[in-house]
N, C-alpha and C positions, 0 to 999 in steps of 0.2 A: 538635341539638347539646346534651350533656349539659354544664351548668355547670362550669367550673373547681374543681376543688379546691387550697389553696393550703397549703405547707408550707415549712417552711426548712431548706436544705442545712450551714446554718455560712455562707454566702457572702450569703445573701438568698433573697427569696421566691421560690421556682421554680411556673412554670404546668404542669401537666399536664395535657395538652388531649386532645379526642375528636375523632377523624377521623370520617371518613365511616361512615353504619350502626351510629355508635357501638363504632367501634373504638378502644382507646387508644392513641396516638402514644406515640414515644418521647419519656422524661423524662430528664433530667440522669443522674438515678441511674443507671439503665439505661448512659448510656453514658459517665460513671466506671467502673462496676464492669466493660463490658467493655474498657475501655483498662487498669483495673489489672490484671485478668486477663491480659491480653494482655502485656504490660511483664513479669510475675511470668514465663509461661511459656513465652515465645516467642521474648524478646531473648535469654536463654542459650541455648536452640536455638539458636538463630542465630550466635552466638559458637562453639558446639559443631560448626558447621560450616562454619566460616572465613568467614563472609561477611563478615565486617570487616576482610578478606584481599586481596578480592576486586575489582576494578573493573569498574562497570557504565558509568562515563565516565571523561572521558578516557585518558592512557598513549597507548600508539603505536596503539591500535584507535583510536581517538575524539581523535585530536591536537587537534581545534578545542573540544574540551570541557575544563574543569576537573575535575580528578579527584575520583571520588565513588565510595566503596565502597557494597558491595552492604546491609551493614547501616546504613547513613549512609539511602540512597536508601526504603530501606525506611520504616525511624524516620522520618523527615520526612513521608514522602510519609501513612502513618497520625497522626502529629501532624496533617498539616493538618489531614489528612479530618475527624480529631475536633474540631478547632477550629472547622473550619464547619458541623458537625452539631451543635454546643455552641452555636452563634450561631441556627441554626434551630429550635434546643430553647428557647430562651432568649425570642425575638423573637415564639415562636408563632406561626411558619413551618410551613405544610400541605404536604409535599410527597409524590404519592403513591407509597407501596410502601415507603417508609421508615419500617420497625419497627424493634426491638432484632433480629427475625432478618437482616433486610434488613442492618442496620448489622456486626453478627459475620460474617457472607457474605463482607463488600464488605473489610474486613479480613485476613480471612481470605485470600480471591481476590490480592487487591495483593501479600499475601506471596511468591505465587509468581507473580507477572507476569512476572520478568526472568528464567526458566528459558531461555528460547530463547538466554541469552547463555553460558549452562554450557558448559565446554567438551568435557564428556562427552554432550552430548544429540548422537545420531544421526537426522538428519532424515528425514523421509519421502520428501520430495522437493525441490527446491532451495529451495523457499520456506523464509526463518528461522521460520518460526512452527508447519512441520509436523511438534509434536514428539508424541514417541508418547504415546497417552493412559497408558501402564503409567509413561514417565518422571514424567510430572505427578503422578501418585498416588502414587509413590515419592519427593516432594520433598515434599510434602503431608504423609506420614503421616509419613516422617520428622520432621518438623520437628516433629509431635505437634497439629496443626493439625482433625485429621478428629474429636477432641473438643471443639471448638470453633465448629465449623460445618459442617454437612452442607452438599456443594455437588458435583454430579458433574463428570468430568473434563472434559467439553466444556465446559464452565464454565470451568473452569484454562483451558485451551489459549483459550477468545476473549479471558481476560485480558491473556493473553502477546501480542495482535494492536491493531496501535496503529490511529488513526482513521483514517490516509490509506489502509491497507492495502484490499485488496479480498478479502480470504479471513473472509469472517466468519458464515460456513456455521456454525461452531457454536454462535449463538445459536439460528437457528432449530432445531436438532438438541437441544437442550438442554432436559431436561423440566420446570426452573427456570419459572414463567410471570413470574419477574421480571427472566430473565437480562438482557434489555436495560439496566433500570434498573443492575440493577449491574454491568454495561460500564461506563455512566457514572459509576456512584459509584470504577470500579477506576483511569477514566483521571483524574478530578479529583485523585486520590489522586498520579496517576505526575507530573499537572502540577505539584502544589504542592510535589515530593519534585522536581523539575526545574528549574525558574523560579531565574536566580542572581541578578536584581534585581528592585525593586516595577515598575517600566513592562513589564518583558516579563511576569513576571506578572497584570495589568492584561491584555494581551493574551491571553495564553493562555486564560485561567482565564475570561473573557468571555461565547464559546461554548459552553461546557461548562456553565456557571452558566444560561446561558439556556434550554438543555434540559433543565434539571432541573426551574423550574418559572418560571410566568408572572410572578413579582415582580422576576426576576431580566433580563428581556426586557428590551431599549433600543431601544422602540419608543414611538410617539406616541400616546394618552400613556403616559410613560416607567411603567417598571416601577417596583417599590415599593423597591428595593435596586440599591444600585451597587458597584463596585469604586473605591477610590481609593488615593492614595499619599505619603508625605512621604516627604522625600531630603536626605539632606545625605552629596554626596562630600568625605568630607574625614573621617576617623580618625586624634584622637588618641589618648584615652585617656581617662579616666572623665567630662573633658567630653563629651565628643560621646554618652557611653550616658545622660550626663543630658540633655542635650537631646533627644535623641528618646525618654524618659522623660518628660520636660514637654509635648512637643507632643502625643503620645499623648494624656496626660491631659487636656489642651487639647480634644482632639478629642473623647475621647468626652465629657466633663461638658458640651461647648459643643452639641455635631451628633451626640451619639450613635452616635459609630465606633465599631464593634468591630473590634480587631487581626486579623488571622488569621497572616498571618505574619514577622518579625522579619529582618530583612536588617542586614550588619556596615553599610550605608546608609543604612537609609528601615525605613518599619514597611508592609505592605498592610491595608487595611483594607476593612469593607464596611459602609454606609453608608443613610442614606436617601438617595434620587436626589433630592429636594425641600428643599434647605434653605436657611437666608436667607444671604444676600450676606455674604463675609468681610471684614472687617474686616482690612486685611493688617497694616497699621500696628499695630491696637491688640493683635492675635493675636500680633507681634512682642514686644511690650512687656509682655503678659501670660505670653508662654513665657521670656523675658528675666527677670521676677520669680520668676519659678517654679525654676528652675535657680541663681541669687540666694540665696533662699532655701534649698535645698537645701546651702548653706554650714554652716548651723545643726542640722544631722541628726549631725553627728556632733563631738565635743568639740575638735578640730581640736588640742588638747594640743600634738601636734609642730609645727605651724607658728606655734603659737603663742610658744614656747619660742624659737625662733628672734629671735621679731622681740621680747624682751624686753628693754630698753635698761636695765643695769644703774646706770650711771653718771646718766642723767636721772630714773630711777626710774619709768621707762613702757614703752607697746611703743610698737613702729611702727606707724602706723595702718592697713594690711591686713591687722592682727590684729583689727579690729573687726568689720571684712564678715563674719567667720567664726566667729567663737568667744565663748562666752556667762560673764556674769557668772561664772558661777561658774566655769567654767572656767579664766578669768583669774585670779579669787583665789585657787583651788586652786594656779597655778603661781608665785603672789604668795607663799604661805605658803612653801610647798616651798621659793623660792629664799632668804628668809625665815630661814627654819632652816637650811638649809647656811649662811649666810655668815659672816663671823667679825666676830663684833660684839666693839663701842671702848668701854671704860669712860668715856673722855674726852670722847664723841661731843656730852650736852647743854654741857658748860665750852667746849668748841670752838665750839659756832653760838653760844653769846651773844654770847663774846667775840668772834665772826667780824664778827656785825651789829653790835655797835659799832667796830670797827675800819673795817667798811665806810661806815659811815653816821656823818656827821659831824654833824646833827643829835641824835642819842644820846649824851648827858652821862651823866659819871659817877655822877651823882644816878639816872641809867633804869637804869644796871646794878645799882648798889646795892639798889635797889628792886624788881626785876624780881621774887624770889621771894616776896615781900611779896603785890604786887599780884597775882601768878598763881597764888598759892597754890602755890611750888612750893618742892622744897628740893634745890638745887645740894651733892648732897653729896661728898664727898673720892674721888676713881673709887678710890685704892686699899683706903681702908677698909672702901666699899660696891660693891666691885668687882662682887659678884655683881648688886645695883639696877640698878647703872651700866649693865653689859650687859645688861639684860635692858629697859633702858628705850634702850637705842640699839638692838635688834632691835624693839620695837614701834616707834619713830620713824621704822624701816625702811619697813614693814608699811603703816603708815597715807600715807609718803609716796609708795607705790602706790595705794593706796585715793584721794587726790588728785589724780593724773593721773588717774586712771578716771575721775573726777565731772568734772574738766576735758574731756575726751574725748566721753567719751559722754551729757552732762547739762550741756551747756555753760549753759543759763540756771538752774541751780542755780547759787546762793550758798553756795560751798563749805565753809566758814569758820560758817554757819549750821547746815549737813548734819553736821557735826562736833559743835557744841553740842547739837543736838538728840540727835543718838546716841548720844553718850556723856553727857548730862546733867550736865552739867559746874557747879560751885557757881555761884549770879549774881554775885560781884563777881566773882571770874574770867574770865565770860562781858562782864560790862562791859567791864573793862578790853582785854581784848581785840577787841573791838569799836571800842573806841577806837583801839588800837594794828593795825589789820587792817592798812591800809596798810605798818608796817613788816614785819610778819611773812609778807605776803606780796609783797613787792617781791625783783623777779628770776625770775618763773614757778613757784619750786617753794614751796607753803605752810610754812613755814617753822615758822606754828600748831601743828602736827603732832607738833611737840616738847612743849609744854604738852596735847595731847591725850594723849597716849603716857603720860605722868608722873599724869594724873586715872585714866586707865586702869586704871593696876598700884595704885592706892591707892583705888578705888573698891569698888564692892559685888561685883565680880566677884570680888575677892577678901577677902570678908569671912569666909570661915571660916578661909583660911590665907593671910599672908602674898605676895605672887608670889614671893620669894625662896628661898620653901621648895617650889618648884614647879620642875619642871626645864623649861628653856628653849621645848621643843616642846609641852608643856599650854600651856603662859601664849599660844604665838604659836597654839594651836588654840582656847584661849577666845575671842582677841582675834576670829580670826577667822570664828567662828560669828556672832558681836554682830553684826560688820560685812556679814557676807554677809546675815543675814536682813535687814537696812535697804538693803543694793544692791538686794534684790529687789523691791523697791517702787518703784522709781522706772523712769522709763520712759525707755529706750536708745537708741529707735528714731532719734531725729533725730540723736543721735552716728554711729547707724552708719550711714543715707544719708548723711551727710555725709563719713562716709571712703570708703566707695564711691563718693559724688562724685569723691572730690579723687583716687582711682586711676583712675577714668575705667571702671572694669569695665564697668559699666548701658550707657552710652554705647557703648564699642565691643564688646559682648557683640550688642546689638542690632545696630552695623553688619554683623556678621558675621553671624549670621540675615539680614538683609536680602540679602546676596550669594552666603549659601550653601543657606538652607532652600528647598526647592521643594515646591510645594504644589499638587498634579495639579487640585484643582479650583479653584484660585486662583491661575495660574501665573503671578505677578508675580516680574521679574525684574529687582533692583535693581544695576546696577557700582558699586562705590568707589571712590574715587579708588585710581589705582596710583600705584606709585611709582618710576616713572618719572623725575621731576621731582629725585627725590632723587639717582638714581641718576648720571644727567648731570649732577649739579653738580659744581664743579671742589673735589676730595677735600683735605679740611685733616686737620689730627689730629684724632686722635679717634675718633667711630664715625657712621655716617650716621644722621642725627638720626631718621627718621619710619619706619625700613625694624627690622623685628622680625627679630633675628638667628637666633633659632628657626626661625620656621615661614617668613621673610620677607615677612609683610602690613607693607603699608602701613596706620600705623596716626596719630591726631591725638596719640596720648596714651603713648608709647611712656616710655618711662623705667630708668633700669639696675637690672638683674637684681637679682634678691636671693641668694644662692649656699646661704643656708639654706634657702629655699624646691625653689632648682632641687635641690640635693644633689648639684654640680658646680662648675665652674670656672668663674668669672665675665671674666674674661680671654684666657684659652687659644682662641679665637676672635672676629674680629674681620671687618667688612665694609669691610675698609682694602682700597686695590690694593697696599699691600706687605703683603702678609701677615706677621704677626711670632707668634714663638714665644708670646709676651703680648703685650697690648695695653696699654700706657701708661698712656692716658687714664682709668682709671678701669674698671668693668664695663660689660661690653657690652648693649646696649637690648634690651628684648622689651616685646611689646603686651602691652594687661591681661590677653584672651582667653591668653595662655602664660601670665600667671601666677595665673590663676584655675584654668587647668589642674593646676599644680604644686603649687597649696594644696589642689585637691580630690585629689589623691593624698597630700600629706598627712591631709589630714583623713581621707579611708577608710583609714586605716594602711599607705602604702605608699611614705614615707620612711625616710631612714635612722634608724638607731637614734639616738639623742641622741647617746651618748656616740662613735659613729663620724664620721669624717672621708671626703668625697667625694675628697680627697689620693690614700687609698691602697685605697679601697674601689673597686669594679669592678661594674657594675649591668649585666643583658641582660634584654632583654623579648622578651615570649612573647605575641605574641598568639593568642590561640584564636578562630579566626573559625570560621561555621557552613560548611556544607556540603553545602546552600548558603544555607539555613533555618536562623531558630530557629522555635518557639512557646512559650509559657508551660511545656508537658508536658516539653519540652527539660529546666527547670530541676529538673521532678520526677527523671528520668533521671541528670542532671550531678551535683545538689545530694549524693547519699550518693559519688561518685567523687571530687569536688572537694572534699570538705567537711575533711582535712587541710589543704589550701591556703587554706580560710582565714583558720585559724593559722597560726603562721610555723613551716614544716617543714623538712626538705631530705633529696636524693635520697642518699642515703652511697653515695660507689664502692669503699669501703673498708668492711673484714670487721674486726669491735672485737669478737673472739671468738667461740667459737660460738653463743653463744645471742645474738649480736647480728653477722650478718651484714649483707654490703651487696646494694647488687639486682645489680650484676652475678654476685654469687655467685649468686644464684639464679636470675637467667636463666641462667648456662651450668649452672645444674644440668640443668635440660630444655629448655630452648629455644622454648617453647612459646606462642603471645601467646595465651593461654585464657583459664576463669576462671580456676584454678588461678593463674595468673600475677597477673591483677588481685587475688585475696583477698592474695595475699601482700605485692604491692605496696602497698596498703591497710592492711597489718599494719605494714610497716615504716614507711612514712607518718607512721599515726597513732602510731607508738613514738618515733620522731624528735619529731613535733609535741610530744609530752608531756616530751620531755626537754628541748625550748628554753624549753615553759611555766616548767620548774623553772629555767631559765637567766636568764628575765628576758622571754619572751616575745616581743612586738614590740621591745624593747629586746638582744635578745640581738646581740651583737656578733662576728663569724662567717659560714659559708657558710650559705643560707640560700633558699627557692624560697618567696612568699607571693602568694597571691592580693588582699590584701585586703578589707575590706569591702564585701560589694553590697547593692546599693537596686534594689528594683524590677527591671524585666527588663531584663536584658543583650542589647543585639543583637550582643556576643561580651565574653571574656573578656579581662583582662589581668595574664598575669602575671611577674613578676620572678623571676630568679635573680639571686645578689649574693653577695658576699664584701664582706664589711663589713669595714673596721680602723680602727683609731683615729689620731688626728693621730701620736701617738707610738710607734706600732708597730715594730719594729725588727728581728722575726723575718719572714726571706723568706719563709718556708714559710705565713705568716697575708696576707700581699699576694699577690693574685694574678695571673700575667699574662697576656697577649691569650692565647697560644694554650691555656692550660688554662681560662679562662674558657668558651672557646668552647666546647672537647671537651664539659666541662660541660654546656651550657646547649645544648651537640645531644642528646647521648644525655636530658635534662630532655625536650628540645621530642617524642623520639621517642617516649618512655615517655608522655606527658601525651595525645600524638598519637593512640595505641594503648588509649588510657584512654577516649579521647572521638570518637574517630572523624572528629576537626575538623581543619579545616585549623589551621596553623600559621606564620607568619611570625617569623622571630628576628631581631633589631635590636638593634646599640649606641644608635641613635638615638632621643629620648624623642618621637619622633610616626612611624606608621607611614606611610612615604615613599613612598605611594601613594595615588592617586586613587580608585580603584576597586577593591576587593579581590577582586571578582564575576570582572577576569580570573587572577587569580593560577593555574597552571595544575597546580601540583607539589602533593602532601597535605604539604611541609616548605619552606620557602621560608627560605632564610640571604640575609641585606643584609649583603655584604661580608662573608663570614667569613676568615680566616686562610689562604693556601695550602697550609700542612700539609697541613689537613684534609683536603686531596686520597685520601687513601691511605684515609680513614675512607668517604671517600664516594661514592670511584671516579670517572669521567673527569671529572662537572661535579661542585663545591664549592660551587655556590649552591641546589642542591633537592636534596630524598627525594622519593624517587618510591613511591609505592604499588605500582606495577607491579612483575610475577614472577611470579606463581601462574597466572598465564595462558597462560604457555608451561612452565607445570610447573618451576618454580622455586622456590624461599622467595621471599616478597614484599619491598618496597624495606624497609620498616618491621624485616622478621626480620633481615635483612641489616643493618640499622644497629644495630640492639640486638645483634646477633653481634658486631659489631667492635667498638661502643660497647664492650660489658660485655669484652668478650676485651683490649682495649687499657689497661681500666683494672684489670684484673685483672695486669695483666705488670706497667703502671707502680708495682702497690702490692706485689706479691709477688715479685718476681726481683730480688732481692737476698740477702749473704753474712748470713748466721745472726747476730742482734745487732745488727743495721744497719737502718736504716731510710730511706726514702726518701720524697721528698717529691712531691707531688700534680704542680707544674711539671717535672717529670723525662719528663712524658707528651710533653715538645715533643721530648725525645730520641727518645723511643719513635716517635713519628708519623713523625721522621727515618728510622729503620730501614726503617719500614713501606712509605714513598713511594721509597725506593732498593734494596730490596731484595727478591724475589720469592720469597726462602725466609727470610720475616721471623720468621714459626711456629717455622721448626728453629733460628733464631738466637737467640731468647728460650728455647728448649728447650736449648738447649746451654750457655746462660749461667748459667741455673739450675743444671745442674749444675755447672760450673766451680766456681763461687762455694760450693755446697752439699758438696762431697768426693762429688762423681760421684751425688749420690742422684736417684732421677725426682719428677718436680712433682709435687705433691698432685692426686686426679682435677680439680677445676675449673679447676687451672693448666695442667693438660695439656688439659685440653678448650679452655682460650683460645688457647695455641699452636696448637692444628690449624685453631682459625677461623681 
C-alpha cells in the first residue's frame, strides 16, 4: 500500500488512497467534478425531454405510490449514489471495482434505468424489461450521455431489470467485466431515489450495502458501518428544520454520523456499528441547547420590535431568548429618534418626585441643581436643550431596563457613573440620594445622566444644541453600546427562557417526539385529557395549546405580534364565539419559539403591516421523496429570488414589464425557456421591492426567508400585506383571489423544483406524515370556486397526463392558472380598470359555464367597439 497523500479541498483534508496493485481509488475531486458535469449537461437534457413531465410513481398506474417524476426519481436517486460514494471516499472505504470510471458508468446506467416505463418502448416480448437494445441507445445518446461513459446496451437493458426479476441474462452477455458491480451501484441509486421514509430506507438500502462490501455486512462480528435513523413526525416550520439540524450535528460531532439522505421527517445516516451507550436524557438536553441557541443567528429585529413596551421603557422578556445587545439598542435608538420629545420632560420628574415623596422638602428642590450639577433651564428659552435632554432621558431609560434584565446583579446606578464619568460631587450625591431616584422600578437617575451627557466631552468641540437630534441620540448611543458589550448577558437570558418555560418544554417535546433508531427510547407526556373533561368556565382551557393542541405545563396567551394574527378569533370554549372575551387565547412555548424563529429568519410581517387586513398562505416544498446536501446545490440558483422578498405579478405593467401568465400563454411550454424567463421576472420583481423597502415592503409578496443549514424541505409564504389603516379594497385581499394566487405560486414554484407541494391557511402543516401525501399539489381546504381551475377534485394537482398522451396536471394548471388571470386583468372597457378580486367573478363563469372561453371572447369585444383580443388574450380564451 503506497502512503496517503494529503491535501485540502476548501472543506478539509481529503485522503487519497491506493487500492490494490497500487491502483488509485476514487478521490473527492474525482467525484465532484463528475456530479458537476453531470448537473451542467444532463439535467437540461432531461428537462429538453419532459422528464419532469413525466411519472415514474404514482397517478392511476401506481395509485399506492406518491407521485414522483421522471427527473425527481433521477436527481435523487444520483444525489444519493454520490452521497454515499462521498462517505466512502471520505472514511477510506476499499470497495472493489469502484474507480471514477466505475462511478461515471453507474451514473450514467441509472439515467436510463426507468426506459421500460416510456410509453413508446415496444417490447420484445411480454416481459416489461424486453426493450429493444436500438430503444436503449436512442435514450442514451440522446440524452447526450455516450460522452460521458462508454457502456454497451446490454448494460442499459440489465439496468432497466429490478432484483426480484429473473431475466438478468444480460449481465452475463455484457463485455463490461464489472457489469455486476454496477447492477448494484444502478439499484442502490433506484433505492435511495425510492425510499419515502428513514425506517423503510434502513430496510431497503441494508441488502444492497452488504453486497457491496464486507464493512457493511450485519454479521457477528458486526461489520464496520451501519445504517441508522432520527425521526420526528411532526412538521411545522423552521422549528422542526432546526431540530433535525441540531440533532444531525449532535450526531456526527458526538458518533460520527454521516447523513446520506434528508426526509421532510428524520435524516438517514450511516455510522460506525460500535459505539458507546446514549445518553438519551443528556442528548435531549444538548440538541434542546443547540436549537436554543440558534435564536441568536439572526438579529431577530422583527420580534423584537414587537415585544418593545413604550410606556415601561422595556421589552418583554421573550425578547431576551433571541435577540442581541445590539440589536436591542439599535431598535432603542430608532424608537428613540422617531418619538416626539417634551421640552418640559426634566421640570416635570423633579417636580413629579417631590410631589410624590413627602419626605422631599422644599429645601431638596431648591437644591437639587446645586448638588447635581445641573441646570433646570426655561423649556421655552432653551427649547432646543430641553428636547434634546428628554430624548437622551428616553434613551438611557432603555439602557436601564436592559442592565435590570439582562445584568440583574449589576448595580445600575454604578454602571451609569462609571460610563459616563460623571464629576464626584455629583456622583456623591447621588449615591446618597439612589434610593429616591430610584424608587418605583424605573431609574429615575437617568435624568441627571442624560444632562452630564450633552455637557460632557462628547461634546466638546460643538455644543449638542448645534447638532441635530439623530447625531447627539447616535453619539449617545455608540458610548453606551461599546460598555453593553462588556458585560455578560447570559444569566439575564436563561432566566427569561426560564420564566417562558421554552428549555423546559422544548425538551418535553423531544422526549415524545424525536426517535432514535439506535436508542429507541420512547417517552408519553401527560395528555390532556384531564383538562379537557373538566367542567368548562370562561375563558380558555388552561394547559391545552390552541395551535398545535399539546398539552403543555407552561402554556400562556399568545402574543399576536409574534403570531402575525388574531389572538382571539379562536377559542377552546364548547360555545364557540366569534371572539373570545377573556383575553388571547393559550399556546405552549414550543408555538412560540416556532413563531419567533420565523420572525427571526425574516418571515414576519412587515412592521408597518397589520395581521387585520393582511392574508398569509404557506407553501411547503417537501422533497420527493429525498433531499441531500447536492439538493441545495440544484434548488439554491432556482430559489435564490425567494430569498428576497419577490412576487409572482399576474398582471402585464407594460411591455418591457410583463407578467408570467403572459409569458406562459405566449408558449405554453414548462422548459428552460420558461424557467430562464421565470427567473428574469423573479429576480426583476425581487429588485424592485429591494427599492420598496425590502422585507419591509408593504404589498403582495411570495418569500422564502432565511435558511441555515440543510433544509429537510422548504417554506414558503405568499401574503398580501396591508396596514391597520388600509381603506382601498383592491390592497386587502380576499379568500378566493388569495387562493387562485397562491395555486398558480405553488404550480409555478412546483414546476421550478420538481417537489411536492402542500398549501395551507394553517401555520403548521396538519399532517403527520408527509411520506403519504399522494398528489405532486396538495390544497388544505381551498375555496370551492376553485373547482373550475382544477377540474372534478379542488384539493390536489396531479402530475398525471402525458401518460396517456395529454399535457401533464402541472401544464393544465398553468393553462388555466395564467389564462384566468389573464381575462381577470384584461377584459375590460378602454380606460377602466379592474381589480385582482374580480377573479371570484371570473372562476363563477368558469364553474357554470362550458363555453366560458367564447364568453370572455365576446365580452371583450362588447366592451371594446367589436375589436378582437390582443394574441395572448385570445390565446387565454381558447384555454
Amino acid at each position: 500500500m503506497i502512503p496517503p497523500r494529503m491535501w485540502g479541498d476548501g472543506c478539509g483534508i481529503i485522503k487519497v488512497t491506493t487500492g490494490r496493485k497500487g491502483k488509485v481509488m476514487l478521490t473527492l475531486s474525482d467525484v465532484e467534478q463528475a456530479l458537476d458535469e453531470y448537473i451542467e449537461r444532463f439535467i437540461p437534457a432531461m428537462l429538453r425531454w419532459k422528464y419532469h413531465l413525466i411519472l415514474v410513481k404514482g397517478g392511476p398506474d401506481y395509485p399506492h405510490l406518491p407521485e414522483q417524476s421522471h427527473l425527481a426519481h433521477i436527481v435523487n436517486g444520483v444525489f444519493g449514489l454520490t452521497q454515499l460514494v462521498k462517505f466512502l471516499v471520505i472514511h477510506d472505504v476499499w470497495v472493489p471495482g469502484l474507480d471514477v470510471e466505475a462511478f461515471r458508468k453507474a451514473l450514467a446506467l441509472y439515467t436510463v434505468h426507468e426506459v421500460h416505463k416510456e410509453q413508446d418502448v415496444e417490447f420484445i416480448d411480454a416481459s416489461q424489461f424486453s426493450i429493444p437494445l436500438e430503444r436503449l441507445r436512442e435514450e442514451y445518446e440522446r440524452l447526450g450521455l455516450d460522452s460521458f461513459a462508454r457502456v454497451d446496451e446490454h448494460l442499459m437493458r440489465a439496468a432497466n431489470v429490478h432484483k426480484r426479476s429473473t431475466r438478468h441474462g444480460d449481465l452475463l452477455v455484457s463485455d463490461d467485466p464489472t457489469a455486476s458491480r454496477l447492477w448494484l451501484l444502478v439499484r442502490l441509486a433506484d433505492t435511495f431515489a425510492s425510499v419515502k421514509t428513514p425506517e423503510e430506507a434502513v430496510a431497503s438500502l441494508k441488502g444492497y450495502l452488504a453486497d457491496l462490501g464486507p464493512v457493511f455486512v450485519p454479521q457477528s462480528p458486526p461489520g464496520k458501518y451501519v445504517l441508522y435513523y432520527h425521526e420526528i413526525k411532526d412538521v411545522r416550520g423552521v422549528l422542526t428544520n432546526t431540530i433535525h439540524q441540531a440533532v444531525a450535528q449532535q450526531l456526527a460531532d458526538g458518533m460520527g454520523f454521516f447523513p446520506l439522505l434528508y426526509f421532510a421527517t428524520g435524516t438517514l445516516y450511516v455510522g460506525p456499528a460500535c459505539h458507546e451507550a446514549t445518553d438519551h436524557a443528556r442528548f435531549i438536553e444538548d440538541v434542546s441547547g443547540d436549537v436554543l441557541g440558534s435564536l441568536a443567528q439572526g438579529s431577530g429585529a422583527d420580534a423584537a420590535r414587537d415585544g418593545l413596551r413604550r410606556q415601561k421603557f422595556d421589552f418583554e422578556r421573550y425578547v431576551y431568548a433571541f435577540s442581541s445587545i445590539d440589536a436591542l439598542l439599535e431598535l432603542v435608538r430608532d424608537e428613540t429618534v422617531t418619538s416626539k420629545p417634551d421640552a418640559r420632560t426634566a421640570v416635570q420628574e423633579i417636580d413629579g418626585l417631590v410631589a410624590k415623596r413627602q419626605e422631599l422638602t422644599d429645601e431638596w428642590r431648591e437644591t437639587v441643581e446645586q448638588r447635581l450639577g445641573i441646570l433646570l433651564l426655561d423649556p421655552k428659552e432653551h427649547r432646543t436643550f430641553n428636547e434634546l435632554w428628554s430624548l437622551v432621558r428616553r434613551y438611557l431609560l432603555y439602557v436601564d431596563t436592559l442592565l435590570r434584565d439582562l445584568n440583574p446583579t449589576e448595580n445600575r446606578l454604578e454602571w451609569f457613573i462609571r460610563t459616563f464619568a460623571l464629576p464626584q460631587e455629583t456622583t456623591d450625591h447621588l449615591r446618597q440620594e439612589a434610593d429616591i431616584w430610584a424608587k418605583g422600578g424605573i431609574g429615575k437617575y437617568v435624568l441627571v445622566i442624560a444632562y452630564h451627557f450633552l455637557r460632557g466631552p462628547d461634546f466638546a468641540d460643538r455644543p449638542a444644541e448645534a447638532l441635530p437630534p439623530e447625531m447627539v441620540v447616535e453619539r449617545l448611543h455608540r458610548r453606551v453600546l461599546e460598555a453593553m458589550r462588556q458585560i455578560d448577558t447570559r444569566a439575564g437570558r436563561q432566566a427569561a427562557v426560564a420564566e417562558l418555560g421554552l428549555r423546559q418544554d422544548l425538551e418535553a417535546y423531544l422526549r415524545e417526539h424525536l426517535y432514535l433508531s439506535f436508542a429507541p427510547v420512547s417517552h408519553l407526556e401527560a395528555d390532556g385529557l384531564a383538562s379537557y373533561t373538566a367542567t368548562k368556565r370562561k375563558g380558555h382551557t388552561g394547559r391545552i395549546c390552541s395551535i398545535c393542541n399539546r398539552y403543555s405545563e407552561y402554556t400562556d396567551k399568545l402574543r399576536t405580534g409574534i403570531l402575525d394574527d388574531f389572538g382571539r378569533v379562536f377559542s377552546n370554549r364548547v360555545l364557540p364565539a366569534v371572539e373570545a372575551p377573556q383575553g388571547n387565547r393559550l399556546w405552549c412555548p414550543v408555538c412560540q419559539l416556532e413563531f419567533i424563529l420565523r420572525k427571526v429568519t425574516g418571515m414576519g410581517l412587515p412592521s408597518t403591516a397589520h395581521y387585520k387586513n393582511s392574508r398569509r398562505i404557506y407553501l411547503y416544498v417537501l422533497p420527493t421523496f429525498s433531499f441531500t446536501p447536492d439538493h441545495i446545490r440544484l434548488f439554491e440558483p432556482l430559489l435564490k429570488p425567494f430569498h428576497h422578498v419577490t412576487s409572482l405579478p399576474i398582471r402585464d405593467y407594460g411591455k418591457d414589464d410583463p407578467g408570467l401568465p403572459h409569458y406562459w400563454l405566449e408558449r405554453r411550454a414548462l422548459d428552460q425557456t420558461w424557467v430562464e424567463d421565470l427567473q428574469e421576472v423573479l429576480a426583476r420583481k425581487a429588485a424592485k421591492i429591494a427599492g420598496w423597502g425590502g422585507r419591509d415592503f408593504v404589498g403582495e409578496r411570495v418569500s422564502l426567508g432565511r435558511i441555515v443549514g440543510q433544509p429537510h424541505y422548504y417554506l414558503i409564504t405568499w401574503e398580501k400585506a396591508a396596514r391597520d389603516s388600509e381603506s382601498d379594497d383592491a390592497r386587502i385581499a380576499t379568500r378566493t383571489e388569495a387562493w387562485t394566487k397562491a395555486v398558480f405560486a405553488a404550480v409555478v414554484i412546483s414546476g421550478l423544483t420538481s417537489c411536492k407541494l402542500y398549501v395551507t391557511e394553517r401555520p403548521y402543516l396538519p399532517i403527520s406524515d408527509p411520506a403519504e401525501l399522494k398528489a405532486t399539489i396538495t390544497l388544505d381546504g381551498p375555496p370551492p370556486a376553485l373547482r373550475g381551475l382544477l377540474g372534478e377534485r379542488t384539493d390536489f394537482v396531479s402530475l398525471y397526463g402525458r401518460e396517456r398522451g395529454q399535457r401533464s396536471g402541472l401544464e393544465r394548471a398553468l393553462d388555466l392558472s395564467a389564462a384566468l388571470w389573464t381575462v381577470t386583468a384584461d377584459v375590460h372597457a378602454p380606460n377602466r380598470s379592474t381589480k385582482d378580486k374580480y377573479v371570484a367573478e371570473r372562476l363563477g363563469t368558469l364553474n357554470t359555464s362550458p363555453l366560458a372561453g367564447a364568453t370572455f371572447y365576446k365580452e371583450f369585444g362588447r366592451l371594446n367597439d367589436g375589436q378582437s383580443p390582443y394574441p395572448v388574450l385570445a390565446t387565454a380564451c381558447e384555454v
